[in-house]
Biotite code that builds the C-alpha atoms (Angstrom):
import biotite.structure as struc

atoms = struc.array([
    struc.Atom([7.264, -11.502, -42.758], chain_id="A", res_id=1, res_name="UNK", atom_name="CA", element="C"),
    struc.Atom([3.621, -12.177, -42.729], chain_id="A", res_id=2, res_name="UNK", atom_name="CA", element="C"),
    struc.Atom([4.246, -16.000, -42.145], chain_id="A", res_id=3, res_name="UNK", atom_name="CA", element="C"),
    struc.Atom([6.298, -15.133, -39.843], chain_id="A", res_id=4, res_name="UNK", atom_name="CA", element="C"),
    struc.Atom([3.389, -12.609, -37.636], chain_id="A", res_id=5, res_name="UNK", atom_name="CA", element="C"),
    struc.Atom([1.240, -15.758, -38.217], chain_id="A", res_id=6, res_name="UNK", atom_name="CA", element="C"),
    struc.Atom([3.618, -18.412, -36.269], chain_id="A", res_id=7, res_name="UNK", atom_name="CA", element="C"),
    struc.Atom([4.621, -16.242, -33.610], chain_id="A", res_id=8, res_name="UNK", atom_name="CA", element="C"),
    struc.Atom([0.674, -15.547, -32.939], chain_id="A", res_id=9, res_name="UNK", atom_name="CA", element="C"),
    struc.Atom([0.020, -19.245, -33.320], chain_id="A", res_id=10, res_name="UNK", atom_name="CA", element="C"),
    struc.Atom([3.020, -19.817, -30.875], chain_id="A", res_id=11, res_name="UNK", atom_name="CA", element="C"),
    struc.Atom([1.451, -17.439, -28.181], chain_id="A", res_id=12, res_name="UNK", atom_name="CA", element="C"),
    struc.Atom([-1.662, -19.061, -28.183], chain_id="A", res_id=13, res_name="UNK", atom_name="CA", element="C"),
    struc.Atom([-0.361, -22.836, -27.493], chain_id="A", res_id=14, res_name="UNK", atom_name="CA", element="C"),
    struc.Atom([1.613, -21.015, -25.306], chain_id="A", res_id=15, res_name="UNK", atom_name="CA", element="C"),
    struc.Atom([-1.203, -20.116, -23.016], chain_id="A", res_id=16, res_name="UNK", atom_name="CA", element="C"),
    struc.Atom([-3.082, -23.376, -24.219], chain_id="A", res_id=17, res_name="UNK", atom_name="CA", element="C"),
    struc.Atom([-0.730, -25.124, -22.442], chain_id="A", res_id=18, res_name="UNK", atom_name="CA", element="C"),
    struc.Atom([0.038, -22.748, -19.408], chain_id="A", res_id=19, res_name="UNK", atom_name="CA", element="C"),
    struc.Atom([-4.307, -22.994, -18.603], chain_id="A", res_id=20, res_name="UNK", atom_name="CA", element="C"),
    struc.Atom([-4.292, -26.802, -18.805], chain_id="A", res_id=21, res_name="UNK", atom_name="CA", element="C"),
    struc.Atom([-0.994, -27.148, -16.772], chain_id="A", res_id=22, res_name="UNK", atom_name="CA", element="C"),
    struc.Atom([-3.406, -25.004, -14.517], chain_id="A", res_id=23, res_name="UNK", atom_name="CA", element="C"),
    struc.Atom([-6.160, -27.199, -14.860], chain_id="A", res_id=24, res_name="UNK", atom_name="CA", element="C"),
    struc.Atom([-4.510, -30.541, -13.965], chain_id="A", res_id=25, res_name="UNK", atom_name="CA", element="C"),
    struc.Atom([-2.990, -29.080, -10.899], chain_id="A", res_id=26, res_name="UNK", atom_name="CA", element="C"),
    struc.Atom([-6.520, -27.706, -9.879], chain_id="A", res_id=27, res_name="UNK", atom_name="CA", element="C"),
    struc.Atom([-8.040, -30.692, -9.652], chain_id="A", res_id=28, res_name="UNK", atom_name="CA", element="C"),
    struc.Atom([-4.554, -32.372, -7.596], chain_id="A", res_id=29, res_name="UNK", atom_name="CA", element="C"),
    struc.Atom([-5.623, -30.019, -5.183], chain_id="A", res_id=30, res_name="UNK", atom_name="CA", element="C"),
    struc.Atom([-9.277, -30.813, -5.247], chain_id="A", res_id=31, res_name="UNK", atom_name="CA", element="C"),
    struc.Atom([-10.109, -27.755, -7.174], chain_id="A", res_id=32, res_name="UNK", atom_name="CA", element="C"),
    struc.Atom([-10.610, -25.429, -3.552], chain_id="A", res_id=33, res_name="UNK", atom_name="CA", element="C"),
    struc.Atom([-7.077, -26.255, -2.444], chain_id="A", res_id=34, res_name="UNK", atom_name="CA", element="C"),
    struc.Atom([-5.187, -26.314, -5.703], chain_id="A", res_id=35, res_name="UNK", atom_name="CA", element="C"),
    struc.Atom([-6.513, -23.136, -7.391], chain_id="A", res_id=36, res_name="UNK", atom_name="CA", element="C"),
    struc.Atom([-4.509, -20.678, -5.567], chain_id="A", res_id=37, res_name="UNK", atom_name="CA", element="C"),
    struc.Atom([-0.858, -23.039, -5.841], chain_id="A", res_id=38, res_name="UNK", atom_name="CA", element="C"),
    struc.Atom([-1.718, -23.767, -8.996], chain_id="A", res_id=39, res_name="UNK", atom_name="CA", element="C"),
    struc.Atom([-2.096, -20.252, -10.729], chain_id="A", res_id=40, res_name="UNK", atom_name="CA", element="C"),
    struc.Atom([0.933, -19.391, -8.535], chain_id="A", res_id=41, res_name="UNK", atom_name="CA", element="C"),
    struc.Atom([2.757, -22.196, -10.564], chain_id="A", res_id=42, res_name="UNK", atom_name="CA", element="C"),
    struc.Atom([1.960, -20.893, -13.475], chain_id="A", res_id=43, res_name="UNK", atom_name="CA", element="C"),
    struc.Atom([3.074, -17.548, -12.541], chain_id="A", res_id=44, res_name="UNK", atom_name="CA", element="C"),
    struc.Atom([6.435, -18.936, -11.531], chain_id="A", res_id=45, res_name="UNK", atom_name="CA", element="C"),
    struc.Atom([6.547, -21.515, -15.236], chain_id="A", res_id=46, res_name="UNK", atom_name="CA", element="C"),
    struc.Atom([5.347, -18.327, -17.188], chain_id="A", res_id=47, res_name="UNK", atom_name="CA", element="C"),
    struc.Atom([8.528, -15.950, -15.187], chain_id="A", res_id=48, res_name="UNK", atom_name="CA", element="C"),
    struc.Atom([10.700, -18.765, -16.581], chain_id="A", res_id=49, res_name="UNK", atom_name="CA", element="C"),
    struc.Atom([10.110, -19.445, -19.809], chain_id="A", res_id=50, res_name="UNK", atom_name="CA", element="C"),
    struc.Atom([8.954, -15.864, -20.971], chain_id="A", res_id=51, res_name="UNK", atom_name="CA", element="C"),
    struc.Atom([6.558, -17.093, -23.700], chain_id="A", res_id=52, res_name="UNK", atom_name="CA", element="C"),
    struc.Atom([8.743, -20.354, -24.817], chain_id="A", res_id=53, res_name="UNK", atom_name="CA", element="C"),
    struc.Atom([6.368, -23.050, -24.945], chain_id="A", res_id=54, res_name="UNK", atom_name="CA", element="C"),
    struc.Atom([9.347, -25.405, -24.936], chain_id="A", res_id=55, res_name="UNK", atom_name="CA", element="C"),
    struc.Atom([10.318, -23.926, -21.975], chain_id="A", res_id=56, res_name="UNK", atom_name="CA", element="C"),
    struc.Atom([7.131, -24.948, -19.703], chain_id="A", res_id=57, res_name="UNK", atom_name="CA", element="C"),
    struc.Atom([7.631, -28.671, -18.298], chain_id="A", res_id=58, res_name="UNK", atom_name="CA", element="C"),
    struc.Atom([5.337, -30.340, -16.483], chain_id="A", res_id=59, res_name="UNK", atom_name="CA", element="C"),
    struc.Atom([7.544, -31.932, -14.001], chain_id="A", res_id=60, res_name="UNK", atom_name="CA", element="C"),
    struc.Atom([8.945, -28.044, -13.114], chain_id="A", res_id=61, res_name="UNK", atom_name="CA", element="C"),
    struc.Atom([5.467, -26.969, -12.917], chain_id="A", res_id=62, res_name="UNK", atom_name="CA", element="C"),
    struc.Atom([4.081, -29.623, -10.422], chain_id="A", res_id=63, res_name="UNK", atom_name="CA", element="C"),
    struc.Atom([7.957, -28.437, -8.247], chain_id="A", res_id=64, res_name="UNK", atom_name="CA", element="C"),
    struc.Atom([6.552, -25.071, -8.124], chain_id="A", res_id=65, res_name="UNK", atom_name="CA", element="C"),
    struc.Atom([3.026, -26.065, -7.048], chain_id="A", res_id=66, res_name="UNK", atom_name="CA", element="C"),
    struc.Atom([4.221, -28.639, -4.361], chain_id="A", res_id=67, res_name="UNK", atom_name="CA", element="C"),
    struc.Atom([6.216, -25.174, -3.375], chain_id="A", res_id=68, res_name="UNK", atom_name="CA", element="C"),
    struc.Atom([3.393, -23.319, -3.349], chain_id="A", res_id=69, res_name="UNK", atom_name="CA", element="C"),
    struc.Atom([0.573, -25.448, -1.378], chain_id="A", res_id=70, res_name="UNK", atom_name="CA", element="C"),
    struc.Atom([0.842, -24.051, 1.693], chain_id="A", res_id=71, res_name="UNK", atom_name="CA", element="C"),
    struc.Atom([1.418, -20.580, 1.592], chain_id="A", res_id=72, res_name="UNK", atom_name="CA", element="C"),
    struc.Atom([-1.182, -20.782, -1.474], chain_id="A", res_id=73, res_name="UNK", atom_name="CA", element="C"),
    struc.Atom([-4.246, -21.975, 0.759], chain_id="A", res_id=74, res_name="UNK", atom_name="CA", element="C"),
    struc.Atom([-3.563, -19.626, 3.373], chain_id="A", res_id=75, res_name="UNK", atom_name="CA", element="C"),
    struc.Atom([-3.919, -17.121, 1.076], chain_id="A", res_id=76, res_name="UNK", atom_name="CA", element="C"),
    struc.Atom([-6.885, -18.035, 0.058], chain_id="A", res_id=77, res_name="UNK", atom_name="CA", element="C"),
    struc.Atom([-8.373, -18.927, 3.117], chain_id="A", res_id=78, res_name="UNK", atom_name="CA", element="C"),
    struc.Atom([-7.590, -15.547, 4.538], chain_id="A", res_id=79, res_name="UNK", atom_name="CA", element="C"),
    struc.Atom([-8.654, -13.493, 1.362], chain_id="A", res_id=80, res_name="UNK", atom_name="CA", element="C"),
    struc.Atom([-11.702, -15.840, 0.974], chain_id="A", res_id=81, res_name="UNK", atom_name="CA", element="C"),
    struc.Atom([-12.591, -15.160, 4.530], chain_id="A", res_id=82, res_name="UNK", atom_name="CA", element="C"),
    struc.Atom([-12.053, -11.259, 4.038], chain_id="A", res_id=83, res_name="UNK", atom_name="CA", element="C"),
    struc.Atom([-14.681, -11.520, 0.645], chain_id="A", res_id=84, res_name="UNK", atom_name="CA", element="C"),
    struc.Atom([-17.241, -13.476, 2.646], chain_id="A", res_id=85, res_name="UNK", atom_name="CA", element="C"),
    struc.Atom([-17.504, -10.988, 5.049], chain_id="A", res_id=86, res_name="UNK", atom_name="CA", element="C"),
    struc.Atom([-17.207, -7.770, 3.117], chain_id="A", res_id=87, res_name="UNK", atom_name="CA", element="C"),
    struc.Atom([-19.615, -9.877, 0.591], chain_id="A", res_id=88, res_name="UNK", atom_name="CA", element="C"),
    struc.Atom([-22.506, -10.569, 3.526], chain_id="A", res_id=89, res_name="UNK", atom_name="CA", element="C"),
    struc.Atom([-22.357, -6.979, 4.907], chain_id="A", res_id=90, res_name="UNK", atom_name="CA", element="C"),
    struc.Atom([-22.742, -5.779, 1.187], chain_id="A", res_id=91, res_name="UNK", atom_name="CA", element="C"),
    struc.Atom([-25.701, -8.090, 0.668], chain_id="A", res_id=92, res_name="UNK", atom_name="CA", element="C"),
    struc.Atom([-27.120, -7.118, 3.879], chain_id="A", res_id=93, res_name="UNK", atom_name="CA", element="C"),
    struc.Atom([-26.533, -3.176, 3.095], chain_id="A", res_id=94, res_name="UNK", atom_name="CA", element="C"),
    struc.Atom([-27.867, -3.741, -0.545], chain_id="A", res_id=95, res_name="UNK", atom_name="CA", element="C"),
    struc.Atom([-31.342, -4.766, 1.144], chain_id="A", res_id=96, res_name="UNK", atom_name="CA", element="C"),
    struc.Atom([-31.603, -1.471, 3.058], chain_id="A", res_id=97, res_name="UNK", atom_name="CA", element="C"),
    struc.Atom([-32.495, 1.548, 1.336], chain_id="A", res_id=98, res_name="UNK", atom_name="CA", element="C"),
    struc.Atom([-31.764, 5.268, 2.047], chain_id="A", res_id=99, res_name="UNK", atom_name="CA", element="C"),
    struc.Atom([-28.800, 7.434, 0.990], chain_id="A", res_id=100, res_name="UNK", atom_name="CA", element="C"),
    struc.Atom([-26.480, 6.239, 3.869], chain_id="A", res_id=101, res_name="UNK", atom_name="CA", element="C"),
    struc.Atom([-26.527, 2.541, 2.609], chain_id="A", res_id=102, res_name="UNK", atom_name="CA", element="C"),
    struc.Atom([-26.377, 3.562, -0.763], chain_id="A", res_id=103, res_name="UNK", atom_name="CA", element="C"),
    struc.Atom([-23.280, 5.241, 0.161], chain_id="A", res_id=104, res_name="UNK", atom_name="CA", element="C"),
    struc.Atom([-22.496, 1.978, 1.865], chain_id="A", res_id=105, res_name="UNK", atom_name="CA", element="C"),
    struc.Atom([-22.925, -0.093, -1.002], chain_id="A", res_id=106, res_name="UNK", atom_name="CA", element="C"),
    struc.Atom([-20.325, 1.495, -2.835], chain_id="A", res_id=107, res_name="UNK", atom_name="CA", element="C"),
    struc.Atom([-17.935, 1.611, -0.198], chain_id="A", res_id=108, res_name="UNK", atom_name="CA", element="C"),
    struc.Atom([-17.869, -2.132, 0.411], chain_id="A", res_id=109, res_name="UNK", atom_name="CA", element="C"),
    struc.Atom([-17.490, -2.726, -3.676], chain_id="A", res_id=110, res_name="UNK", atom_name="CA", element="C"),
    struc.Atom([-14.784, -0.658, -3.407], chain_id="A", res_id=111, res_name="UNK", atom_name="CA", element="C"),
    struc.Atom([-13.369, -2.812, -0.621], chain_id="A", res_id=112, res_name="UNK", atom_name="CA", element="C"),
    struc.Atom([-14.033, -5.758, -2.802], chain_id="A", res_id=113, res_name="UNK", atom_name="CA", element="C"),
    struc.Atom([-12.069, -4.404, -5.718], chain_id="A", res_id=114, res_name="UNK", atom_name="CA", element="C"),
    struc.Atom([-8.973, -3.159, -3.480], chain_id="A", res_id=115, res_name="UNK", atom_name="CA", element="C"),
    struc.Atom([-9.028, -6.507, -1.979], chain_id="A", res_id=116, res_name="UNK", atom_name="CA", element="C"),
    struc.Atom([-9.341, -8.202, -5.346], chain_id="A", res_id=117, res_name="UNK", atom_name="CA", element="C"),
    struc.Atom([-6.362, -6.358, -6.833], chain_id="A", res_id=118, res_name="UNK", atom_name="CA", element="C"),
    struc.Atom([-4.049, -7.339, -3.723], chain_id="A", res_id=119, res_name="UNK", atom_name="CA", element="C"),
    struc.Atom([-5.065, -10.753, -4.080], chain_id="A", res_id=120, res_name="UNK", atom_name="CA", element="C"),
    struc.Atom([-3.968, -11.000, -7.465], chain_id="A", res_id=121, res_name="UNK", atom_name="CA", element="C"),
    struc.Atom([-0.494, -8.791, -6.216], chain_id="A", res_id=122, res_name="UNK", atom_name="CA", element="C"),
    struc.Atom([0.289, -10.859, -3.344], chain_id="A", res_id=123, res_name="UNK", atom_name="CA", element="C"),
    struc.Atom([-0.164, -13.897, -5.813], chain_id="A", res_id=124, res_name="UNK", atom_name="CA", element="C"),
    struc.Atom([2.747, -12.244, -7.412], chain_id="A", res_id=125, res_name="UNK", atom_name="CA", element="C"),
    struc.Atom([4.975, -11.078, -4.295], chain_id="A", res_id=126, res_name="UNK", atom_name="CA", element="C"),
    struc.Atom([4.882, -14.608, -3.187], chain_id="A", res_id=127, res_name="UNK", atom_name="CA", element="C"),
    struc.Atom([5.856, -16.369, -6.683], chain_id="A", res_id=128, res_name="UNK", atom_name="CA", element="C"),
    struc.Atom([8.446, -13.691, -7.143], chain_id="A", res_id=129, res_name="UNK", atom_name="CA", element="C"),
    struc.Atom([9.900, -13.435, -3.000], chain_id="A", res_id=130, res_name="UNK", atom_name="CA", element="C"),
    struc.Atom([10.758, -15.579, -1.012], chain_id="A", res_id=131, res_name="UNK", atom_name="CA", element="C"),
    struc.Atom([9.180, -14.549, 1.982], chain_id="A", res_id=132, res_name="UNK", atom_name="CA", element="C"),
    struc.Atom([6.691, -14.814, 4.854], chain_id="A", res_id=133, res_name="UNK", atom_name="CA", element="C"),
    struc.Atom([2.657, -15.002, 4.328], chain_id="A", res_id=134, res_name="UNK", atom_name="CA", element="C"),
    struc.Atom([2.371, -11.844, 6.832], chain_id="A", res_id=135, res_name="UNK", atom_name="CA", element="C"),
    struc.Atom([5.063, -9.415, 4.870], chain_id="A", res_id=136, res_name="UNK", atom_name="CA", element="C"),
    struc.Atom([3.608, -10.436, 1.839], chain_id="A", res_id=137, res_name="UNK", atom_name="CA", element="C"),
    struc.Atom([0.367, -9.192, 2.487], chain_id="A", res_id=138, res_name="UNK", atom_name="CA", element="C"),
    struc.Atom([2.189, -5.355, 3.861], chain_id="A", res_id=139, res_name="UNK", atom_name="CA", element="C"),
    struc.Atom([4.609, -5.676, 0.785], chain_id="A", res_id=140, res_name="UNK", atom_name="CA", element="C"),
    struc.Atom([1.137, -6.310, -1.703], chain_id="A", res_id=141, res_name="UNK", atom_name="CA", element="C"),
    struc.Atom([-0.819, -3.398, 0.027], chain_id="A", res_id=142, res_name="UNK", atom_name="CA", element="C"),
    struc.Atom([2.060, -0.744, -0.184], chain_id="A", res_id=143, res_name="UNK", atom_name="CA", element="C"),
    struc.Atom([2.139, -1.989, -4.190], chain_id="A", res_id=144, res_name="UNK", atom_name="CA", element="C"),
    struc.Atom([-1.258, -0.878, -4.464], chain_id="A", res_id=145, res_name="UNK", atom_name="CA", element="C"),
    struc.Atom([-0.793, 2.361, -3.153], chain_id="A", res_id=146, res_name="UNK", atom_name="CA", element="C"),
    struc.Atom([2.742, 3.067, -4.655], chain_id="A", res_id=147, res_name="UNK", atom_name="CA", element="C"),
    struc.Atom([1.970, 1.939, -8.105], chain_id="A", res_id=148, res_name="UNK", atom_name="CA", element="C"),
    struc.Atom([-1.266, 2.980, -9.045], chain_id="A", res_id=149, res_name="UNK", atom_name="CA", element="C"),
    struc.Atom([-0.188, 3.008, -12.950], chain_id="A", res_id=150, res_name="UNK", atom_name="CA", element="C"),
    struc.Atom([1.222, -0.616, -12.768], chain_id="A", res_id=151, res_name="UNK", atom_name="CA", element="C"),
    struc.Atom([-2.373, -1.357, -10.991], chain_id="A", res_id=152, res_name="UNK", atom_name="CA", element="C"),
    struc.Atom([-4.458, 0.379, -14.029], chain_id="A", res_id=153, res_name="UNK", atom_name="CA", element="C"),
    struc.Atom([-2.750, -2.091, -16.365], chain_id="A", res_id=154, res_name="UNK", atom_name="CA", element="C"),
    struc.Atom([-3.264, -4.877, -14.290], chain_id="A", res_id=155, res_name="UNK", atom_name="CA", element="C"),
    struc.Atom([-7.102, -3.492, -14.216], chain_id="A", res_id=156, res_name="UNK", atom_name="CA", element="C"),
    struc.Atom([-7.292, -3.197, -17.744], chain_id="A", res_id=157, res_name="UNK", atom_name="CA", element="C"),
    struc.Atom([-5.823, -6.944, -18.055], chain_id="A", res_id=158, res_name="UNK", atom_name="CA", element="C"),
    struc.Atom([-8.332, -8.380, -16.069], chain_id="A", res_id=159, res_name="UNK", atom_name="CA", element="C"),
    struc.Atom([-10.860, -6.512, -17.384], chain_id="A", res_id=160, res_name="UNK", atom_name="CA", element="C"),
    struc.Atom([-9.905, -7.572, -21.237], chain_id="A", res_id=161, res_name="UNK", atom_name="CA", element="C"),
    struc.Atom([-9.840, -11.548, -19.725], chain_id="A", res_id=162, res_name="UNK", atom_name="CA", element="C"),
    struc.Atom([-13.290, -11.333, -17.854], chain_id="A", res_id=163, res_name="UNK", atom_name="CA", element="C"),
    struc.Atom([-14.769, -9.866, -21.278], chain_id="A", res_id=164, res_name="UNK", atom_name="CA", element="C"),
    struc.Atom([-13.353, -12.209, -23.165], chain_id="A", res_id=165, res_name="UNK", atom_name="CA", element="C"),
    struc.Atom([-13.961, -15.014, -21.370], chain_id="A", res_id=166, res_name="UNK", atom_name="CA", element="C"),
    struc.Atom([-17.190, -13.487, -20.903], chain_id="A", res_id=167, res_name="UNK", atom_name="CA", element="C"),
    struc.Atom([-18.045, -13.663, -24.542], chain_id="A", res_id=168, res_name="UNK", atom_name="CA", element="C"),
    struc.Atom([-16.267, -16.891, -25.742], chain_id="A", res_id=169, res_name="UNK", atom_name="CA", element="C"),
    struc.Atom([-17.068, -18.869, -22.539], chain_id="A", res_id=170, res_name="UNK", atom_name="CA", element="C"),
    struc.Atom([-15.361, -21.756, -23.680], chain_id="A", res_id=171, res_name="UNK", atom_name="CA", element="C"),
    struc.Atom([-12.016, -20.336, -23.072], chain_id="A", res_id=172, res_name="UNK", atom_name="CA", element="C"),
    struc.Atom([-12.490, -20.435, -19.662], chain_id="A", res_id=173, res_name="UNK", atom_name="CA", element="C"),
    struc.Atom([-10.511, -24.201, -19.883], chain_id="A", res_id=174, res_name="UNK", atom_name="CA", element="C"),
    struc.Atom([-8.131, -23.542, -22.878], chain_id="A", res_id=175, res_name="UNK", atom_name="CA", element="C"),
    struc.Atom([-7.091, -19.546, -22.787], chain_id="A", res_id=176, res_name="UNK", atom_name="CA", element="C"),
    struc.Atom([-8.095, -17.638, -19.734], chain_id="A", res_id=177, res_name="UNK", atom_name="CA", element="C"),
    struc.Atom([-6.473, -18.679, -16.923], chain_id="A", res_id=178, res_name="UNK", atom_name="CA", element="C"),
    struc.Atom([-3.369, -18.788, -18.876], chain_id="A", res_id=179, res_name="UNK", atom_name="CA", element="C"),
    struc.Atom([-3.622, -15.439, -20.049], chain_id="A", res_id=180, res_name="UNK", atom_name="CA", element="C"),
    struc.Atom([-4.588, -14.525, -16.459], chain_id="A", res_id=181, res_name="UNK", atom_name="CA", element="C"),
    struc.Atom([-1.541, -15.298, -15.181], chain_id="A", res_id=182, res_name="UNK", atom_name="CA", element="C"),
    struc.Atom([0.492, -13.756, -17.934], chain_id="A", res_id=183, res_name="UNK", atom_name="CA", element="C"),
    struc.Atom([-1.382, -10.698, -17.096], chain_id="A", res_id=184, res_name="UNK", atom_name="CA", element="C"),
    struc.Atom([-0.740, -10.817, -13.008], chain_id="A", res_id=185, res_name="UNK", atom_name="CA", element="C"),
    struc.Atom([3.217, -11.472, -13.652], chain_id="A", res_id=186, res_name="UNK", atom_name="CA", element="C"),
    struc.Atom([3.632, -8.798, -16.411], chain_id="A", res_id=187, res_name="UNK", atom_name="CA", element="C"),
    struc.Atom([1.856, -6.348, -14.846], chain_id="A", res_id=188, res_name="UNK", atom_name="CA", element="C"),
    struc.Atom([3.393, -6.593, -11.528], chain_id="A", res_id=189, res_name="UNK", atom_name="CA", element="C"),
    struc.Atom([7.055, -7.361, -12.901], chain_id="A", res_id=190, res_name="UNK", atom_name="CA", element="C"),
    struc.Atom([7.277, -3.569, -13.008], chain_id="A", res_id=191, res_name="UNK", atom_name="CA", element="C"),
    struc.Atom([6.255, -3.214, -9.467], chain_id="A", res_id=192, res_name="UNK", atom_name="CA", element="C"),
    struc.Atom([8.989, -5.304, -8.513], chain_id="A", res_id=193, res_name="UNK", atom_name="CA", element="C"),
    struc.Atom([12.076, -3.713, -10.171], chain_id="A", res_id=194, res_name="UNK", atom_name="CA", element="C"),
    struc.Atom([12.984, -0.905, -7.641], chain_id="A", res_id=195, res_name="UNK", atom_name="CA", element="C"),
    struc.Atom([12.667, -3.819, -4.873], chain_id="A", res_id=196, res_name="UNK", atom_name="CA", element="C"),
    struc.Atom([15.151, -5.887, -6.896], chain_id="A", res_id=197, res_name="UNK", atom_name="CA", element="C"),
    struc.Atom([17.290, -2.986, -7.654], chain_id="A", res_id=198, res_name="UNK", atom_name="CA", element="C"),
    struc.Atom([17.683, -2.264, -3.889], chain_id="A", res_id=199, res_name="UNK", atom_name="CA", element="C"),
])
């Protein structure tokens, strides 16, 4: 029994070895900037399929997915990068002011920052999961946020869990975390998705 908690935990974490440097080497196809985006969305798509079966994740499926994925992965990024910039000036801009009104300010454009973070990370999953066009996407990942705010908290709370873990074991960064990222992203949203795929 014991053995057996050991090998499944041992599984897990090759598991998600191998998911982040499946991540990794399609990062770098794409020049880092371009490939980021496709390739987490690959990883998305491997981890939907082979639901914690490291057998299951094949390179030559994965590099499909992120030839699937480049285009509709960089505008995404582009267009979300874009939105941070700005948001991320006028915040840097507002945090040099000082009175009660930019204070106010401040926390209004963090906010921003956050919402837009979370439907990043949602649309990354509406677009793995649909198939469907870069414009719905982005209604169809907003309306998530606002429908499911429970399925949102635990995507929260998985992010939160990777950035401090990461945070403290740094190293991770290239063997763990951005496996485990996208294992958070897909479970958390698969819940979203249900009453879509129902109807």
């Amino acid at each position: 029994m014991f053995s057996k908690g050991i090998e499944t935990i041992f599984n897990k974490i090759y598991y998600l070895i191998k998911l982040s440097l499946y991540f990794w080497g399609l990062s770098f196809m794409g020049i880092l900037v371009l490939g980021v985006t496709p390739a987490m969305m690959a990883i998305m798509e491997a981890h939907t399929e082979a639901n914690w079966d490291f057998g299951q994740i094949k390179w030559k499926t994965t590099f499909v997915h992120f030839k699937q994925h480049v285009k509709q992965g960089n505008q995404l990024f582009l267009l979300y990068a874009a939105f941070f910039l700005i948001i991320g000036y006028n915040l840097f801009i507002a945090l040099q002011t000082k009175g009660l009104i930019f204070l106010m300010l401040d926390f209004l454009l963090i906010f921003i920052l956050f919402i837009l973070l979370l439907s990043f990370m949602i649309n990354l999953a509406v677009l793995t999961s649909f198939e469907i066009t870069l414009v719905n996407s982005l209604k169809l990942s907003m309306i998530q946020f606002f429908t499911n705010t429970k399925e949102c908290f635990m995507l929260v709370f998985g992010l939160v869990i990777t950035s401090l873990v990461t945070y403290k074991f740094p190293g991770l960064i290239l063997f763990v975390s951005t496996g485990l990222l996208a294992v958070v992203i897909s479970t958390s949203t698969k819940r979203m998705f249900e009453s879509i795929l129902m109807d």
